[in-house]
C-alpha positions as CSV (number, residue, x, y, z in Angstrom):
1,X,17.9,-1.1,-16.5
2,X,15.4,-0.6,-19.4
3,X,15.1,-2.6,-22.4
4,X,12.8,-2.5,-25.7
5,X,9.7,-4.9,-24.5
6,X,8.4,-4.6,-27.9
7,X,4.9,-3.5,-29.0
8,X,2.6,-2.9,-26.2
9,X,-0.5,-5.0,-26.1
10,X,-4.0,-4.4,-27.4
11,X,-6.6,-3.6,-25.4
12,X,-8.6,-1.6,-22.9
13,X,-8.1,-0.2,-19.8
14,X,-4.2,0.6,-20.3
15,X,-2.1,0.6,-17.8
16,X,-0.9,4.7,-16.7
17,X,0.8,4.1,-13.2
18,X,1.4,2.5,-10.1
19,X,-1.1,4.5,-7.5
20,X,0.2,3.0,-3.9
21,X,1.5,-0.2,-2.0
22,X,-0.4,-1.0,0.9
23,X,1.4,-3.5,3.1
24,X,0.3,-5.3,6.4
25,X,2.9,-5.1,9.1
26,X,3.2,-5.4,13.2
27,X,3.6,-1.8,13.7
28,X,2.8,0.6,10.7
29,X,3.8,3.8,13.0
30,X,7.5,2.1,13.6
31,X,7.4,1.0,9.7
32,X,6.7,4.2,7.9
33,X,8.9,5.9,10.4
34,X,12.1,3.4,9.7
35,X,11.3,4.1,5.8
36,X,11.2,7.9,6.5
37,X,14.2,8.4,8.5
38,X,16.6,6.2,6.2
39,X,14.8,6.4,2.8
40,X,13.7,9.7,2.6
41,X,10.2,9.0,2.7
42,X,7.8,11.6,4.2
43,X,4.5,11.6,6.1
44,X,1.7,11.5,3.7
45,X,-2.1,10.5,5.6
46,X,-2.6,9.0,8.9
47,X,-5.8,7.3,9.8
48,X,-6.3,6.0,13.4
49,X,-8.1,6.1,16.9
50,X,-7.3,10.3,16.5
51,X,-9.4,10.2,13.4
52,X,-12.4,7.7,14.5
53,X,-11.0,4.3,13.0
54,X,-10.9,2.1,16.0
55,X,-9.6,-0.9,14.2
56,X,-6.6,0.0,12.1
57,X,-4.0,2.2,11.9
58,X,-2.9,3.4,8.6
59,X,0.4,5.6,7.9
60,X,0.8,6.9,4.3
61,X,4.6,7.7,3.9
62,X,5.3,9.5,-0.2
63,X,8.5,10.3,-1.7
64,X,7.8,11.7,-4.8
65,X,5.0,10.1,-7.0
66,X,5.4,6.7,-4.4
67,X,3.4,6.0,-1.7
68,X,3.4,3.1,0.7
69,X,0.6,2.5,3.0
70,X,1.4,0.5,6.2
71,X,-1.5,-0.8,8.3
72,X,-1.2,-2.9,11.5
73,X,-4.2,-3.8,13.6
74,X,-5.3,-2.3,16.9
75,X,-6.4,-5.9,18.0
76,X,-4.3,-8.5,16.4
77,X,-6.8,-11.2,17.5
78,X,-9.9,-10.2,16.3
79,X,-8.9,-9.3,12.4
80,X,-8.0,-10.3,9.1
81,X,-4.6,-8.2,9.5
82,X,-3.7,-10.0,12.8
83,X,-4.7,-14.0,11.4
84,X,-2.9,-13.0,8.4
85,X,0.3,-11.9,10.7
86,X,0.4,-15.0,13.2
87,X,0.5,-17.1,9.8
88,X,3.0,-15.1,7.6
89,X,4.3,-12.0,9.3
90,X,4.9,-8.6,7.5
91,X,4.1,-8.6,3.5
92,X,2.3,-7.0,1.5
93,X,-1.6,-6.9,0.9
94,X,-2.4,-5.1,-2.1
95,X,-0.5,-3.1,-5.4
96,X,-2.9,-0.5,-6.6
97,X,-2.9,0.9,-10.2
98,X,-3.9,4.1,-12.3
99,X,-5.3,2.7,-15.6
100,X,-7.2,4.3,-17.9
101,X,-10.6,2.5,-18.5
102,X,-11.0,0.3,-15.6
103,X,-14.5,-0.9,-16.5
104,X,-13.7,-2.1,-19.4
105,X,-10.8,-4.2,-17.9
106,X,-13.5,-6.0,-16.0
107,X,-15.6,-6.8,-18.9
């Protein structure tokens, strides 16, 4: 539930919205799948051997103004996805966000 979080802080490069979820998992096909059929996601971009990129595949799933991103590697062995997954399994690898002055935030 909401609450008052007081005044918001001072600053540049403030903070408009959450742009996507990108998450590293065994099989993104099966993953965005599961998340459409029982959450009501739907397909959003697909990146994969069909489109050139012989490393990854990426499903992009969006319901609404969400959108998770699930990427699992072609060859587990030979990538950052795969030495990442025989150490910790399925997680997430990055939260990207809309701001509005996003050199300044790096200054």
């Amino acid at each position: 539930s909401y609450y008052d979080k007081g005044k918001e802080p001072e600053g540049p490069g403030k903070f408009v919205a959450f742009d996507h979820v990108t998450f590293w998992v065994g099989n993104a096909k099966q993953a965005a799948s599961y998340y459409c059929v029982r959450l009501g996601f739907e397909p959003f971009a697909y990146r994969g051997l069909e489109t050139g990129e012989r490393n990854v595949a990426s499903h992009a799933i969006r319901q609404n103004k969400v959108i998770f991103v699930f990427q699992s590697p072609y060859n587990p062995v030979e990538t950052e996805i795969g030495r990442h997954q025989m150490i910790r399994g399925d997680g997430v690898k990055d939260i990207a966000f809309s701001v509005e002055d996003c050199r300044a935030l790096f200054k």
